[in-house]
N, C-alpha and C positions, 0 to 999 in steps of 0.2 A: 822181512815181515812187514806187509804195511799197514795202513790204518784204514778204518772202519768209519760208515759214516751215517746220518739217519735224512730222509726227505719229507718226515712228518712228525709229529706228535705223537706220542707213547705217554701211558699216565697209568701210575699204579697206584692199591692205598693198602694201609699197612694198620693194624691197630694192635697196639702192645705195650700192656701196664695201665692201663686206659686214656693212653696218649693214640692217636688220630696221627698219619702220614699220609700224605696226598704226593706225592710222586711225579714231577712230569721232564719229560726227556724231549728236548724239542731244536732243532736247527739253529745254531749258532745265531743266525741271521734275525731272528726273532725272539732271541731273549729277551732283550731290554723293555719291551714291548710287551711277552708276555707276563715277565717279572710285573711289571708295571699293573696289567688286567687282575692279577693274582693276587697285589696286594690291594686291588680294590673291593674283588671280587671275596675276600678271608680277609674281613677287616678286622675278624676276632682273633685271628691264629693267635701264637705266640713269637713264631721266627720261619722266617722266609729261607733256608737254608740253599747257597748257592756252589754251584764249581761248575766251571768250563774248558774246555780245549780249542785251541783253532791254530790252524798254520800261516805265520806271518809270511810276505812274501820270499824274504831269504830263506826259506826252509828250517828254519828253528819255530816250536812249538811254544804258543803262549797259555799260560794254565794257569788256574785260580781254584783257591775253595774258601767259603766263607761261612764260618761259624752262625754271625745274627743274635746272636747273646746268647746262643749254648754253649757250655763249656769248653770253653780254646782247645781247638786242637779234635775233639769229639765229633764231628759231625762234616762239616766243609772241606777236611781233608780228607776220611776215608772215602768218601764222594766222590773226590777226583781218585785217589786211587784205585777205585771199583773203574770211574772211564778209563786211566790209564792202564787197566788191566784186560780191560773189553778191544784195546785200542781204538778209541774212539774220537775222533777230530772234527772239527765245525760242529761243535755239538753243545749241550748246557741241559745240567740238571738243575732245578729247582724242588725243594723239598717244601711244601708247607705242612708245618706243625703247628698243632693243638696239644696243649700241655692237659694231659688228664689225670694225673694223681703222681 
């Protein structure tokens, strides 16, 4: 089985409980960068919620999820587990949240 990959930007939004998810799925290669626009761009949010995939050159996969001050464990990991389930590699979600009640 092998892995899955993206060559653009994908962006979803989500509203539930009257909290706000802006959703974007974008090439490894420009996260940092988007991360970056994102949190210029939602200087109101509450948390930048992040997880990545990418293949190092030995062929072992490096992965991350990172909560941002929502509760450990709630959000930056199921994040990557949704990519590792999609099999998704060279890739990076970013979640911005708006805390609404």
């Amino acid at each position: 089985m092998g892995y899955l990959t993206i060559d653009q930007e994908a962006c979803g939004v989500l509203e539930d409980r009257k909290s706000r998810f802006l959703a974007h799925l974008v090439p490894y290669q420009k996260f940092d960068d988007r991360l970056d626009a994102l949190r210029k761009e939602h200087r109101k949010a509450n948390h930048f919620v992040t997880a990545h995939r990418r293949l190092l050159d030995d062929g072992r996969v490096e992965e991350s999820g990172k909560d941002d001050g929502e509760p450990s464990g709630t959000s930056g990991m199921p994040t990557l587990k949704v990519m590792q389930g999609a099999r998704l590699i060279e890739a990076a979600v970013i979640v911005v949240r708006y805390f609404g009640g």
